[in-house]
Each structure stands twice: as structure tokens, then as C-alpha cells.
C-alpha positions as CSV (number, residue, x, y, z in Angstrom):
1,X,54.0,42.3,49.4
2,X,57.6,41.8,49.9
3,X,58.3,41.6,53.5
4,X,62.9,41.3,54.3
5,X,64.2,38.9,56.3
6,X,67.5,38.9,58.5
7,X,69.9,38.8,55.3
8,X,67.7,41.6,53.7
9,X,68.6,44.3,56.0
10,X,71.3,46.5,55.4
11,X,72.1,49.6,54.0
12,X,73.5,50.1,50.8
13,X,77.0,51.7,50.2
14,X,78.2,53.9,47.5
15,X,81.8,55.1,46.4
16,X,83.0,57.9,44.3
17,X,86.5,57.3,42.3
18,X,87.8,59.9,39.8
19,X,90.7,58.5,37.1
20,X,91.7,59.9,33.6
21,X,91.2,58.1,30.4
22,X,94.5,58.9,28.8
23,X,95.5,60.1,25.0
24,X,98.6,57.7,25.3
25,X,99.1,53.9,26.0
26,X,96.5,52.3,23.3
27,X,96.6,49.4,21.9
28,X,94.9,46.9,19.3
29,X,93.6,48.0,16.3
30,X,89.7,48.7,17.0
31,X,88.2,48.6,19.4
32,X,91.6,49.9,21.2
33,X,92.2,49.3,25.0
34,X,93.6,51.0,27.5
35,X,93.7,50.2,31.3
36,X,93.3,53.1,34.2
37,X,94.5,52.4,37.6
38,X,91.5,53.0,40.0
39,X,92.4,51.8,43.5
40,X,89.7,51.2,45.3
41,X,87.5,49.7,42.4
42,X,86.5,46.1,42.8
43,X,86.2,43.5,39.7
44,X,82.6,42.8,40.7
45,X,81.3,46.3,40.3
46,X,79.1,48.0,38.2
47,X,79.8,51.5,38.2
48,X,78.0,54.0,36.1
49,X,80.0,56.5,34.3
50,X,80.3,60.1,33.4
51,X,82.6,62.5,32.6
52,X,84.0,65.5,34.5
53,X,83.7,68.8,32.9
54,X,86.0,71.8,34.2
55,X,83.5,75.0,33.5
56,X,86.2,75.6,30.6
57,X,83.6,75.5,27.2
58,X,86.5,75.0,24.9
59,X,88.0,72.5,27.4
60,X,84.4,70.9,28.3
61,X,83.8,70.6,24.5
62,X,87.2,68.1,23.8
63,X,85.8,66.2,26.5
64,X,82.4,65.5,25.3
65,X,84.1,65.0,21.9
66,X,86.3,62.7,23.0
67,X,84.0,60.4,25.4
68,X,81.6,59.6,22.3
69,X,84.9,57.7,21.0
70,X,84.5,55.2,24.1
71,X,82.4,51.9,23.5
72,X,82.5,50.7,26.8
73,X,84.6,50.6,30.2
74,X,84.9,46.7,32.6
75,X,86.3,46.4,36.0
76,X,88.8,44.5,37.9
77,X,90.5,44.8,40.7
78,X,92.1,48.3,41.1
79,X,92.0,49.3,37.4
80,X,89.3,49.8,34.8
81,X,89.7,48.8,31.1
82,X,88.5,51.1,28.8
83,X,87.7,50.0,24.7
84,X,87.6,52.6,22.4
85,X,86.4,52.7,18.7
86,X,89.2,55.9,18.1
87,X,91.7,57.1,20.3
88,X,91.1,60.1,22.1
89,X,93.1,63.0,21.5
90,X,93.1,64.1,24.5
91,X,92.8,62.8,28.4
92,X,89.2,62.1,29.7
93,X,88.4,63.0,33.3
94,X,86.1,60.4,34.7
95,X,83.7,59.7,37.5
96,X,82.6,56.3,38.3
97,X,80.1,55.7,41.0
98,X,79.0,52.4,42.6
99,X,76.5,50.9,44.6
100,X,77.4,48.1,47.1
């Protein structure tokens, strides 16, 4: 059995930042990049991802679309950089929540 010690205990902490993937401002030539201010966001985080749907099906549905055309999303400090197989057409609304 795992019993803590002194530098165990501690609660976790968790943030919440929104940004938008834009449908401007590529660039390479595949994977394209992009990179999203996120103040707040921290280079050693791990945040896990999802997108933010308005309740708009025809809206909701370009986002979906559009988020299956991003491989992959790293951190650094204040900003996210986002790697695409295809541009999107059209901004992404992003969450990403971490655990500190």
C-alpha cells in the first residue's frame, strides 16, 4: 500500500482556457502550423483538448469537420502551436483543460 509523505500532500489544480484555432496565418506545407496566443498556459502542460460547439448544427458541423484536420496541438509559454494536415476553413473554438 502506498502510504504519502510530506511532499505528497497537496491538492491538485486545474485551469480552463478557451482560444480559436484560426482559418488564416498558416504556414509550411504539411503538416501546417499555426500558433494561438493562450495567456495563462505554461510550456510544461499537458492539456487535453476539445472543441467548443455553439448549439448551431450547421455551425457545430464545420467545427467537427474542421478539427479532424488537426494532428496535434504543444505548449509553451502563453501560446499553443497547433499542426495541421489541411488548413481549416474556418476558425476552431477550443477548450484546453489542465491538471497541475
Amino acid at each position: 500500500s502506498w502510504t504519502p509523505s510530506a511532499g505528497d500532500v497537496g491538492a491538485a489544480t486545474t485551469a480552463t482556457y478557451t482560444a480559436t484555432i484560426p482559418a488564416s496565418g498558416w504556414s509550411g506545407s504539411g503538416p501546417y502550423t499555426v500558433a494561438v496566443t493562450v495567456s495563462g498556459i505554461l510550456a510544461s502542460d499537458n492539456p487535453i483538448v476539445d472543441i467548443v460547439q455553439t448549439g448551431t448544427e450547421s455551425t457545430d458541423e464545420a467545427i467537427r469537420e474542421n478539427w479532424g484536420k488537426i494532428n496535434r496541438i504543444t505548449t509553451a509559454a502563453g501560446s499553443v502551436t497547433v499542426y495541421a494536415s489541411e488548413v481549416p476553413s474556418a476558425g476552431i473554438p477550443i477548450q484546453l483543460k489542465v491538471v497541475r
